[in-house]
ZAGUFI-522036 format. One record per atom (N, C-alpha, C): residue number from 0; x, y, z; chain; atom name. Coordinates in pm, 1 decimal. Last residue first. Layout:
# ZAGUFI-522036
  pos      east     north        up  unit  site
  NUM         X         Y         Z     A    CA
...
This chain:
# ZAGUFI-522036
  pos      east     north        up  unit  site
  181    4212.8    2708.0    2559.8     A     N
  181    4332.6    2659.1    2578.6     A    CA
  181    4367.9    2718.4    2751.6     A     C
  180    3927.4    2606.7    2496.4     A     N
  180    3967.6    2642.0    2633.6     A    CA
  180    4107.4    2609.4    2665.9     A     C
  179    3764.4    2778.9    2211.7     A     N
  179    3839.5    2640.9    2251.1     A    CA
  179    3892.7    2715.3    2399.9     A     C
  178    3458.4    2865.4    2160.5     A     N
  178    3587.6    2914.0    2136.6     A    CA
  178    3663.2    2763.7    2251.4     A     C
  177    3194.1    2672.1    1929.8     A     N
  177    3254.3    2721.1    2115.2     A    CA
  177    3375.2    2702.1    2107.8     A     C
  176    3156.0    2527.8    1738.4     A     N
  176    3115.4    2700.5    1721.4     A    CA
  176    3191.3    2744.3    1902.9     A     C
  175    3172.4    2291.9    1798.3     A     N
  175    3249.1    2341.5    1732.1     A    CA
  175    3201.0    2478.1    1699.9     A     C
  174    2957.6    2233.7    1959.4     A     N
  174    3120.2    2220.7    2004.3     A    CA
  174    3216.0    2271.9    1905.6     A     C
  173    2772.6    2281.8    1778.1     A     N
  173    2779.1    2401.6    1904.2     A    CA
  173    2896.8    2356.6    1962.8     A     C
  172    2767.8    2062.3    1611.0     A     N
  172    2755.1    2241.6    1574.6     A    CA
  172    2822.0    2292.3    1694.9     A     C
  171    2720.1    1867.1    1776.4     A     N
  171    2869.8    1904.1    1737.1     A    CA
  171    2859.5    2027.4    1643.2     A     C
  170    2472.4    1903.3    1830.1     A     N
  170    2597.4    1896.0    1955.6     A    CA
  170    2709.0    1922.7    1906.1     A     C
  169    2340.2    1871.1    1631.2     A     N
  169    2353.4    2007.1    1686.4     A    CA
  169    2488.4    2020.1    1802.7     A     C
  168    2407.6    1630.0    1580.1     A     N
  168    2452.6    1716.3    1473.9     A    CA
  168    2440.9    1875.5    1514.3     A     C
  167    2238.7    1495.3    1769.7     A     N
  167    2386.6    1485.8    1740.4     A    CA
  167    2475.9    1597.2    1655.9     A     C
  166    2008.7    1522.5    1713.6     A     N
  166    2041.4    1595.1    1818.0     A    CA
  166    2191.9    1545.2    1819.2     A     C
  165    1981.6    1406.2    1479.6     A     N
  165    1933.4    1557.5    1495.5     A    CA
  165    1994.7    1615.4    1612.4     A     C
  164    2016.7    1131.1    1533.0     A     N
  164    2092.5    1216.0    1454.7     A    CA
  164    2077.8    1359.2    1415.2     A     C
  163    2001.8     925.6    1784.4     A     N
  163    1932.6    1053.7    1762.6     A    CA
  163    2005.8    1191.6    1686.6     A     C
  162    2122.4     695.4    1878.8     A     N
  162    2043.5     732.3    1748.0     A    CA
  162    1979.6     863.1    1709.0     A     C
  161    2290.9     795.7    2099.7     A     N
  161    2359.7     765.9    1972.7     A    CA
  161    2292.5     740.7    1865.3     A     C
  160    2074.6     806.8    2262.9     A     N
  160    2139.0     925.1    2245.5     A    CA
  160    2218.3     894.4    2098.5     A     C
  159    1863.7     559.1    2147.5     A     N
  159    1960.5     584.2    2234.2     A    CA
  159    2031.7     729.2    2218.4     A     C
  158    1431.9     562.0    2211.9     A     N
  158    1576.7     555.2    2135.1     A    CA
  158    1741.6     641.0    2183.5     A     C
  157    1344.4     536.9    2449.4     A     N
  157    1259.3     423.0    2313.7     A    CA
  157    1367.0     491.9    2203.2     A     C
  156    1305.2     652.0    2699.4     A     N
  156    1393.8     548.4    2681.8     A    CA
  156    1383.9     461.9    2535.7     A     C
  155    1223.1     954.5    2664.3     A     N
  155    1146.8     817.8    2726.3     A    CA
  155    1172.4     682.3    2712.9     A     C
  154    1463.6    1082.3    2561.4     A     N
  154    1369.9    1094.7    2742.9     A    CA
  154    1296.8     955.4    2747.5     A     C
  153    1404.3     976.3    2328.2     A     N
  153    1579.0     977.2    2427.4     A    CA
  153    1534.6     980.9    2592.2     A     C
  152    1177.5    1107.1    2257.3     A     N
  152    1215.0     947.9    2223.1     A    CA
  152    1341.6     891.4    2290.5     A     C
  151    1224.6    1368.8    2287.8     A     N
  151    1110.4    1309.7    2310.8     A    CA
  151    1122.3    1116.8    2404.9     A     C
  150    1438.2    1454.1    2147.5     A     N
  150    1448.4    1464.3    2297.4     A    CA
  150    1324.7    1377.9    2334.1     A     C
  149    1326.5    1370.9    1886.2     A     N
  149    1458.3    1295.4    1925.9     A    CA
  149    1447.1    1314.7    2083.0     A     C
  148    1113.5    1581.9    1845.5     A     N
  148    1076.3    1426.5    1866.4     A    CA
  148    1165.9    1330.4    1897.2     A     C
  147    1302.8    1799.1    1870.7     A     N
  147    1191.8    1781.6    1942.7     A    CA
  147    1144.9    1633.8    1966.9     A     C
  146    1360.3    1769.5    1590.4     A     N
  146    1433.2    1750.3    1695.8     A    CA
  146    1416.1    1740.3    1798.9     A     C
  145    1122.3    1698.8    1430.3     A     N
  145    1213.6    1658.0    1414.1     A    CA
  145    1302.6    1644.6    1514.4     A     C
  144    1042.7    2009.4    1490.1     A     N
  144     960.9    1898.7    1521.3     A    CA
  144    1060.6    1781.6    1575.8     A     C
  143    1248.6    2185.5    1342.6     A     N
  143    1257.6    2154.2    1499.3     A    CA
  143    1188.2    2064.5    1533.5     A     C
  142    1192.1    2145.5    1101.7     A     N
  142    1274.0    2093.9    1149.9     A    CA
  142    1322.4    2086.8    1278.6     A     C
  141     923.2    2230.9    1079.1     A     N
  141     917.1    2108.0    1071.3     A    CA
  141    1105.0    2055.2    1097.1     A     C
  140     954.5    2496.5    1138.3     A     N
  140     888.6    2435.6    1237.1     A    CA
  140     908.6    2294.1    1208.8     A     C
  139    1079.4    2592.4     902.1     A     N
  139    1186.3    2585.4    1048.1     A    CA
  139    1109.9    2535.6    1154.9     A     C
  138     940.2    2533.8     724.4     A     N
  138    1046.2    2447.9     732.0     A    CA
  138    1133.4    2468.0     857.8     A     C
  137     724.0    2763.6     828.0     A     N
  137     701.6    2582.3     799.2     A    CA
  137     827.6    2511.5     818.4     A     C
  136     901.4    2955.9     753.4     A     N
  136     854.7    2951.7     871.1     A    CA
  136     824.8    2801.8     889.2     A     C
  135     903.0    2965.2     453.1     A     N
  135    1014.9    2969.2     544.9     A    CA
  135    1031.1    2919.1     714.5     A     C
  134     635.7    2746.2     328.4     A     N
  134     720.1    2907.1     408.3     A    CA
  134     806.4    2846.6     410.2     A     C
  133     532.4    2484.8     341.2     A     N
  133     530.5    2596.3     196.2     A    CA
  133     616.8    2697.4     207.8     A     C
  132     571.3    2138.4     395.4     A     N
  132     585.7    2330.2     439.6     A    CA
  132     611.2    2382.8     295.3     A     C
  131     432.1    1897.8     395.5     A     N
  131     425.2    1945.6     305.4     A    CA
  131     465.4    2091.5     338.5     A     C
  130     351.5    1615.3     600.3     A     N
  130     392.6    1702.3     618.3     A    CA
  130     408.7    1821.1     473.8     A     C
  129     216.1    1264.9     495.7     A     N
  129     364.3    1363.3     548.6     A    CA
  129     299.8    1543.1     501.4     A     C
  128     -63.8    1146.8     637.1     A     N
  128      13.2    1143.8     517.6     A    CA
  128     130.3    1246.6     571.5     A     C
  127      16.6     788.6     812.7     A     N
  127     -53.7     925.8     783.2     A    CA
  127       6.0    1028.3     684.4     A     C
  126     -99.2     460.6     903.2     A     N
  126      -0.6     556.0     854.3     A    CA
  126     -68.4     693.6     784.7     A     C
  125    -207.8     414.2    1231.5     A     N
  125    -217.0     390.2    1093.2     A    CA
  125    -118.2     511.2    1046.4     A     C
  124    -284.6     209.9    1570.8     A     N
  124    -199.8     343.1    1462.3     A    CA
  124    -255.9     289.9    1297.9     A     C
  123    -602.6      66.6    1629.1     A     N
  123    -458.8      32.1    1560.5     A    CA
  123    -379.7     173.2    1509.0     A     C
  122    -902.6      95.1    1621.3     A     N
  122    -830.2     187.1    1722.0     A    CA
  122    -642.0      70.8    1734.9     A     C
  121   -1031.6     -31.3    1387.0     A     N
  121    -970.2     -86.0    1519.5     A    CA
  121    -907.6      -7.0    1582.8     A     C
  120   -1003.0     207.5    1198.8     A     N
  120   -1113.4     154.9    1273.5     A    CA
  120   -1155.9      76.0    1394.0     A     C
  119    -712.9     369.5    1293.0     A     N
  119    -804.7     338.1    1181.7     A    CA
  119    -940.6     264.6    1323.5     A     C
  118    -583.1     661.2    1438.6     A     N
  118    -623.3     595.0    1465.4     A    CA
  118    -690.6     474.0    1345.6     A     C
  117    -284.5     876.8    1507.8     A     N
  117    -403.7     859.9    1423.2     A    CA
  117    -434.1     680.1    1416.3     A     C
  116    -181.5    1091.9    1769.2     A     N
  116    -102.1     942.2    1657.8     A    CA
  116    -262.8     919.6    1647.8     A     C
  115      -6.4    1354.4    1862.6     A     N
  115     -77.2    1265.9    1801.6     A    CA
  115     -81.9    1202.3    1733.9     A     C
  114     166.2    1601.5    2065.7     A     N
  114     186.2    1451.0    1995.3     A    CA
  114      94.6    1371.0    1993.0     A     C
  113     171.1    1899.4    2118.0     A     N
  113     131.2    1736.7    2160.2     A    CA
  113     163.5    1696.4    2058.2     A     C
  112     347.3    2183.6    2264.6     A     N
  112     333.2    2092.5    2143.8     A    CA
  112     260.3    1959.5    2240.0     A     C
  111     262.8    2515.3    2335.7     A     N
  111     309.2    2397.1    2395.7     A    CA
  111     297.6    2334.1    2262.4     A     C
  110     226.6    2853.9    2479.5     A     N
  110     251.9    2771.5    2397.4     A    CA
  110     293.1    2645.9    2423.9     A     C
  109       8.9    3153.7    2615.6     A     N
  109      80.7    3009.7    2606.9     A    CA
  109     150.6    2990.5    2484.7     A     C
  108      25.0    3406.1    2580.8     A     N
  108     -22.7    3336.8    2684.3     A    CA
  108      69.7    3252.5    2713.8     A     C
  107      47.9    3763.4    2451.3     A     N
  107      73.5    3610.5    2402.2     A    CA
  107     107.0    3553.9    2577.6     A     C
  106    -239.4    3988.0    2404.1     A     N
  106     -83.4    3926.5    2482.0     A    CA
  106     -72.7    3768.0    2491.1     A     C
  105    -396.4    4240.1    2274.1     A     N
  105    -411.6    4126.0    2271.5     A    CA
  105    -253.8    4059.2    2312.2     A     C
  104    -680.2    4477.3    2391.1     A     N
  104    -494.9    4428.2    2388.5     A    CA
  104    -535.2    4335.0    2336.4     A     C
  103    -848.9    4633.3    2449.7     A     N
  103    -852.0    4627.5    2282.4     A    CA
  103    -698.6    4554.1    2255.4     A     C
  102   -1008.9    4684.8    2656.4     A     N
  102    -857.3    4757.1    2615.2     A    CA
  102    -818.1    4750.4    2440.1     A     C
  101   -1217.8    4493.3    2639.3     A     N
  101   -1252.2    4672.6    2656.4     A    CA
  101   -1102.1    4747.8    2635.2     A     C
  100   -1119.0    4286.7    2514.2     A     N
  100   -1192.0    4350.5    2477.2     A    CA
  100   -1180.7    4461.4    2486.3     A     C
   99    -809.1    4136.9    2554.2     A     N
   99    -915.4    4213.1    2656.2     A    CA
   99    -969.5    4281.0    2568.3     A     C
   98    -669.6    3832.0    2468.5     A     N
   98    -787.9    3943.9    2377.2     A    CA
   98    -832.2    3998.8    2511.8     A     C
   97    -413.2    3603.4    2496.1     A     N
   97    -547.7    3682.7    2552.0     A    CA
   97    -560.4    3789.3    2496.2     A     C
   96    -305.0    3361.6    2273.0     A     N
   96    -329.9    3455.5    2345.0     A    CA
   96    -453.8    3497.5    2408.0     A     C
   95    -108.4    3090.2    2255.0     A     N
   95    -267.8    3101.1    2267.2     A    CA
   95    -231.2    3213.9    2339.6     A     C
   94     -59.1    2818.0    1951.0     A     N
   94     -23.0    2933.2    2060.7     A    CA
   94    -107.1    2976.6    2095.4     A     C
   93     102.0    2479.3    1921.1     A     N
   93      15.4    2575.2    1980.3     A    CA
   93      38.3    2691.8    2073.5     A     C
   92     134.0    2224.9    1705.8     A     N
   92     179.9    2323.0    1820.8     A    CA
   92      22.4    2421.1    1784.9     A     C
   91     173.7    1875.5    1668.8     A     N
   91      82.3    1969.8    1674.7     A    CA
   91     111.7    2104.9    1773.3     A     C
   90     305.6    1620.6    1541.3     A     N
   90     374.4    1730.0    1644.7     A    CA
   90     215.8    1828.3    1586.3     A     C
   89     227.1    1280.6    1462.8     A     N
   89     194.2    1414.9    1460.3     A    CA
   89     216.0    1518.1    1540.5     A     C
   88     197.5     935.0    1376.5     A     N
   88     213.1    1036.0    1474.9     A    CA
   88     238.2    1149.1    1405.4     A     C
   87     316.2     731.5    1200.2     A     N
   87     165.7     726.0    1232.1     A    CA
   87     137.0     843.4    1376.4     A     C
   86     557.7     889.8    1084.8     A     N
   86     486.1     716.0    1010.5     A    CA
   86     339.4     764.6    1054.6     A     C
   85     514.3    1247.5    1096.6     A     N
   85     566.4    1090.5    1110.3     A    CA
   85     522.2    1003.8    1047.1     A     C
   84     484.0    1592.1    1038.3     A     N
   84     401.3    1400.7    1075.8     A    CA
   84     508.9    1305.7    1030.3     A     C
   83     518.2    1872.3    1161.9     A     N
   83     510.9    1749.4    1110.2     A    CA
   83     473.3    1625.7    1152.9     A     C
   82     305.2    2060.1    1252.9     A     N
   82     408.5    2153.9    1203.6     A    CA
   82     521.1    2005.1    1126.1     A     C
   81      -5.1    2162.2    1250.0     A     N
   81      56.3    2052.5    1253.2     A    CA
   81     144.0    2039.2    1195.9     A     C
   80    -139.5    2421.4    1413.9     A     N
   80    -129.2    2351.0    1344.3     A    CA
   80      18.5    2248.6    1342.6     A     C
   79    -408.9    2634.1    1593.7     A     N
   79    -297.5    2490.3    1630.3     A    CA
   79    -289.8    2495.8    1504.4     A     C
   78    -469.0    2873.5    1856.8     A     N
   78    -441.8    2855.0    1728.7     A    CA
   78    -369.4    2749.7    1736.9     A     C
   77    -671.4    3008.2    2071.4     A     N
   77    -610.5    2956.8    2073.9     A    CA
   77    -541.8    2897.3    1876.8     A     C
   76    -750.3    3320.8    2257.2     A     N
   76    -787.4    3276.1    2155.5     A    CA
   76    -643.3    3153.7    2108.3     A     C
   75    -965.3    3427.4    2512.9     A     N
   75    -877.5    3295.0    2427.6     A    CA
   75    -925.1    3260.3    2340.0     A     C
   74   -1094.6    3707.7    2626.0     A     N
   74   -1111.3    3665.1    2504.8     A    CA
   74    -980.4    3556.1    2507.3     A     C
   73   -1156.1    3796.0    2973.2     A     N
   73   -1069.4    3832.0    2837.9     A    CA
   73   -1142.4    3684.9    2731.9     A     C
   72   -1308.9    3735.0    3180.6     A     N
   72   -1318.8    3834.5    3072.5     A    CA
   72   -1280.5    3823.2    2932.8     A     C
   71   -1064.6    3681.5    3384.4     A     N
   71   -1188.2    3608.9    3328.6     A    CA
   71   -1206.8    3778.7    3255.7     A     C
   70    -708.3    3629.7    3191.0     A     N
   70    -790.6    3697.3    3297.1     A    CA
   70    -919.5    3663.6    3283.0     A     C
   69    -439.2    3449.7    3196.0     A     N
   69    -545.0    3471.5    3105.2     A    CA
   69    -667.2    3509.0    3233.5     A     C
   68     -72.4    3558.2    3268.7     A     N
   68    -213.8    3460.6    3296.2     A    CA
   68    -338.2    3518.3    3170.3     A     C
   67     147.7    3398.4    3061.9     A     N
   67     120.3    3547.4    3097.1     A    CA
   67     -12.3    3485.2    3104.4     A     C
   66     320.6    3167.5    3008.4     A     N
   66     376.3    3292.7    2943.4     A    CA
   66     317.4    3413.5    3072.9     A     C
   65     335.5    2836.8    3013.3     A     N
   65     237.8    2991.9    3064.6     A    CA
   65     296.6    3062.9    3097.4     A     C
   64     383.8    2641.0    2807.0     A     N
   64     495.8    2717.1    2839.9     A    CA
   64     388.8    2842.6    2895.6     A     C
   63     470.2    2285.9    2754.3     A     N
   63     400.3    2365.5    2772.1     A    CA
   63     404.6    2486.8    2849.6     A     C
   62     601.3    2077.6    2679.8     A     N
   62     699.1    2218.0    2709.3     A    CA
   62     569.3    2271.2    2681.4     A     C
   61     348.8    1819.3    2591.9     A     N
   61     495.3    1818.9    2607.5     A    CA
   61     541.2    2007.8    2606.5     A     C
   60     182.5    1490.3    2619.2     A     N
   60     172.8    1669.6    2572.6     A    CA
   60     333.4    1756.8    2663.3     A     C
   59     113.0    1244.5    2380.1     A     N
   59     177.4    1330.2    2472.9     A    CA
   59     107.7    1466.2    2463.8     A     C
   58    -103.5    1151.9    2248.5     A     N
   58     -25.2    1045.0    2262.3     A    CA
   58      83.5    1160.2    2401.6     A     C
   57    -448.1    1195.0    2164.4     A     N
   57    -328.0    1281.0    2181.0     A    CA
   57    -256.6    1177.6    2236.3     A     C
   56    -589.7    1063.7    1855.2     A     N
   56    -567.9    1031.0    2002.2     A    CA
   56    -449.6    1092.9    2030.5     A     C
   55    -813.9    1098.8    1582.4     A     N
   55    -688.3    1109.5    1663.2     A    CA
   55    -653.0    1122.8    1820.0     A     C
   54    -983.6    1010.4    1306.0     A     N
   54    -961.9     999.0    1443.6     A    CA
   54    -854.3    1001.0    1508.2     A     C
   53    -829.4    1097.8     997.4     A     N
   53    -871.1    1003.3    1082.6     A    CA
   53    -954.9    1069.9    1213.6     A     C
   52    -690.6    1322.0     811.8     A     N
   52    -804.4    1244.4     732.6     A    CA
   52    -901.3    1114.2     868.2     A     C
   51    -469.9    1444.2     934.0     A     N
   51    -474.0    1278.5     927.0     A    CA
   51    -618.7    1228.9     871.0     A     C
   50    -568.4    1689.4     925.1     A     N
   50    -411.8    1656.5     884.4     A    CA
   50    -441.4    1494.6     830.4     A     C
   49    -764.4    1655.7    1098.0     A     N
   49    -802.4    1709.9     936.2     A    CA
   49    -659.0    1733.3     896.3     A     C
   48    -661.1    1549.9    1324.9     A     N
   48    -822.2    1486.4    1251.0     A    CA
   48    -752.6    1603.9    1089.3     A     C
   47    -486.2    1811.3    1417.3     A     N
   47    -461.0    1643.0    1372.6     A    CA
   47    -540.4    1557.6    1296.4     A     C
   46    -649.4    1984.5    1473.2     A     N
   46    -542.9    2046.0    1405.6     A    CA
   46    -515.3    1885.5    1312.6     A     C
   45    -841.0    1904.0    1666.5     A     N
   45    -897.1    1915.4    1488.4     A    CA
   45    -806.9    1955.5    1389.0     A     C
   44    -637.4    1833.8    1870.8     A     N
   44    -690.1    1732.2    1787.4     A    CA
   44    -796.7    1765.1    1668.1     A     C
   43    -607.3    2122.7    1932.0     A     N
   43    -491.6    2038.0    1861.6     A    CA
   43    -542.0    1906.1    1790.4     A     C
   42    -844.1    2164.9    2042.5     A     N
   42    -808.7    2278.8    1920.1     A    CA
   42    -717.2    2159.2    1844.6     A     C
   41    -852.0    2057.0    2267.8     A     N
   41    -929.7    2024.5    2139.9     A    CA
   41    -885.9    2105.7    1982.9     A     C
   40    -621.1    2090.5    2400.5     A     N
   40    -613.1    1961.7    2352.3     A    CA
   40    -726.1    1973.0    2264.1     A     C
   39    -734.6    2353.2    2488.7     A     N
   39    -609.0    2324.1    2369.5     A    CA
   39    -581.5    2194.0    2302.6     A     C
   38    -882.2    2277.9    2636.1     A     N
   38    -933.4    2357.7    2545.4     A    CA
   38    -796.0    2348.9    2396.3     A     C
   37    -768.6    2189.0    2856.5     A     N
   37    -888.2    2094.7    2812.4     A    CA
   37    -891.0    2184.4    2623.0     A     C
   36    -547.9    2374.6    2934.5     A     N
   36    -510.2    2256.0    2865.2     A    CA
   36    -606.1    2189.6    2782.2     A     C
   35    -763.4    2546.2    3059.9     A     N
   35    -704.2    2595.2    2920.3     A    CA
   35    -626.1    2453.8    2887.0     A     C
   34    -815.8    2412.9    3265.7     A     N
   34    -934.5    2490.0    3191.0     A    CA
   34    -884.9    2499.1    3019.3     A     C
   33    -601.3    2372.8    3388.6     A     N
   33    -629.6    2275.9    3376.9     A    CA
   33    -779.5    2281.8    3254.3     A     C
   32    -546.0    2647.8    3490.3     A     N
   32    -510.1    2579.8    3410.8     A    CA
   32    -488.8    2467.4    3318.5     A     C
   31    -805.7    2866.6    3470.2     A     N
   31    -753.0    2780.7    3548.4     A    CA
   31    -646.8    2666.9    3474.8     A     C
   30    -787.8    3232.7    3434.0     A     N
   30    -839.2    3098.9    3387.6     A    CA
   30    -728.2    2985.0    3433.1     A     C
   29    -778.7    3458.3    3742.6     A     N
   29    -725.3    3398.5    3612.8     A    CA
   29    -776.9    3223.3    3562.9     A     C
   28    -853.1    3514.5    3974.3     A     N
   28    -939.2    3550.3    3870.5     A    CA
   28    -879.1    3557.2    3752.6     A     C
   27    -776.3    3355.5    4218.9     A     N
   27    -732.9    3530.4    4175.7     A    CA
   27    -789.8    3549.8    4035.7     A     C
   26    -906.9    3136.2    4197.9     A     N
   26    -951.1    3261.6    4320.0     A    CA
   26    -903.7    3361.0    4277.5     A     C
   25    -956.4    3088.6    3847.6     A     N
   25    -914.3    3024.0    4027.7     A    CA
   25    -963.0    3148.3    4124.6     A     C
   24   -1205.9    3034.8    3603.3     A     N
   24   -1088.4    3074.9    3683.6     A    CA
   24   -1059.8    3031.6    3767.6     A     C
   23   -1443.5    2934.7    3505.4     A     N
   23   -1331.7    2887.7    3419.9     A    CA
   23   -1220.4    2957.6    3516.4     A     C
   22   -1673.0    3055.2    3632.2     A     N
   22   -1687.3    2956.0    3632.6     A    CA
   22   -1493.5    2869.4    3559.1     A     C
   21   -1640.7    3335.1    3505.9     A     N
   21   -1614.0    3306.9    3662.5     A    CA
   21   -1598.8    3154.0    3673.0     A     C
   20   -1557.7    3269.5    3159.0     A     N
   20   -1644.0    3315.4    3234.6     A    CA
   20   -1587.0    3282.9    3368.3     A     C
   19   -1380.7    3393.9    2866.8     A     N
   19   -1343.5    3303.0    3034.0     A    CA
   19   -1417.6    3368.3    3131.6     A     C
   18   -1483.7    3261.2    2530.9     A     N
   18   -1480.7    3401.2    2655.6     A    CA
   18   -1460.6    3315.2    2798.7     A     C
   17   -1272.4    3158.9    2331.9     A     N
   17   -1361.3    3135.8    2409.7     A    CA
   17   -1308.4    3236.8    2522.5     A     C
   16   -1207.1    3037.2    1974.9     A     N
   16   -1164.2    3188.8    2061.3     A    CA
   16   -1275.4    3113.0    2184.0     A     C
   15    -970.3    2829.9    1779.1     A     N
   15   -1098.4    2774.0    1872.6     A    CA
   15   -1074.6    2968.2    1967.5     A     C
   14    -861.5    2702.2    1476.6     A     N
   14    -860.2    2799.7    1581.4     A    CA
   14    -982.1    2829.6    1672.9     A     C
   13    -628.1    2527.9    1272.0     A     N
   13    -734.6    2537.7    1361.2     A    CA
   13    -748.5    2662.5    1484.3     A     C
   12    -471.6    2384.1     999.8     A     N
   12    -527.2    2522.6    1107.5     A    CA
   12    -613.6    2481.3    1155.4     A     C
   11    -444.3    2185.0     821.1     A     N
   11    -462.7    2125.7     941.6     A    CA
   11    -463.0    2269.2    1045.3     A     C
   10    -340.7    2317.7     541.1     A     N
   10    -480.1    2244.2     570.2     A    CA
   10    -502.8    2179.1     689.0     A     C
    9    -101.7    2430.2     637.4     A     N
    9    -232.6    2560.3     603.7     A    CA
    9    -329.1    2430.2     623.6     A     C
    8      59.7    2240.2     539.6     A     N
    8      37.2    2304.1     694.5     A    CA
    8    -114.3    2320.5     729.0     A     C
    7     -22.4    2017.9     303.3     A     N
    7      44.3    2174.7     348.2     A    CA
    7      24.5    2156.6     464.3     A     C
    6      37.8    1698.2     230.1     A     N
    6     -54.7    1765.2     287.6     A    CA
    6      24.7    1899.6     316.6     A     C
    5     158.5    1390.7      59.4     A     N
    5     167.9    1505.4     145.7     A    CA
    5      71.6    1620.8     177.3     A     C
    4     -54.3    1074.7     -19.2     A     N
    4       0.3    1229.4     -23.5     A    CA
    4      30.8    1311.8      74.1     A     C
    3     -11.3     753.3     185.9     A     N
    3    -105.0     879.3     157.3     A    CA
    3      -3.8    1037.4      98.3     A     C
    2     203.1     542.5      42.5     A     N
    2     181.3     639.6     136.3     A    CA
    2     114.1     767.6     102.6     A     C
    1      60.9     233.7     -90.8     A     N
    1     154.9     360.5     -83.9     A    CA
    1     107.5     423.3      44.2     A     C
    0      84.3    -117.9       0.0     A     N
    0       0.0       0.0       0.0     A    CA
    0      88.8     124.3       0.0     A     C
């Protein structure tokens, strides 16, 4: 069986805005965090479903990064797309600012990546189609993916520092860009 066509970026956007009522904060009157993960994991899995033509199951969630709280009031607004794909998995990032209406601001929140792996009918991985960057920007997301998915796979014991040829090749960039210690 071939491998499904490549796919742009642009066709796996997604963007989910939601007002943060009292009900969505903590005591100091920022959205809760556990509020905004729920919300991002959906954004990211329509980022993945319409990348992967499938059903998708988040597999990690990984450097998730709260920047700057999200106040009740304000406007989230969250944005995902799917920066590359694998055999049967998917780096999905995400950024998410706050909108205050009555100020008219808008300030960057979050950001984080998951990892989704696409499903067939038996809830079995399946293979998905690759990745396709059009920008400048694309190719520097899909090559950090890439490296990203080496720390991934090194952390969680499922491949050895010595296979991880992305993150090898930076190591010896940067030993060799670092003035020598005579």
């Amino acid at each position: 069986m071939s491998s499904p066509p490549s796919k742009p970026v642009a066709d796996s956007r997604a963007v989910i805005n939601e007002i943060v009522l009292p009900n969505d904060t903590n005591s100091l009157g920022n959205m809760m965090g556990g509020r905004l993960l729920h919300l991002m994991d959906k954004c990211a899995a329509i980022s993945a479903q319409r990348h992967a033509n499938r059903v998708c199951v988040t597999a990690s969630v990984d450097n998730v990064e709260f920047q700057a709280p999200i106040r009740g009031g304000d406007v989230v607004v969250i944005e995902s797309q799917v920066n590359r794909a694998f055999r049967t998995s998917m780096e999905v990032e995400l950024n998410v600012w706050a909108e205050n209406p009555k100020e008219q601001t808008r300030k960057k929140s979050n950001r984080a990546f998951y990892t989704f792996v696409a499903l067939d009918e038996d809830s079995n991985p399946i293979e998905i189609p690759a990745v396709d960057p059009q920008t400048q920007e694309e190719e520097e997301r899909y090559a950090a993916a890439a490296k990203r998915r080496e720390v991934r796979l090194v952390l969680a014991g499922r491949l050895g520092l010595e296979d991880a040829a992305n993150l090898r090749d930076d190591m010896r960039a940067a030993i060799q860009a670092s003035p020598s210690r005579a």
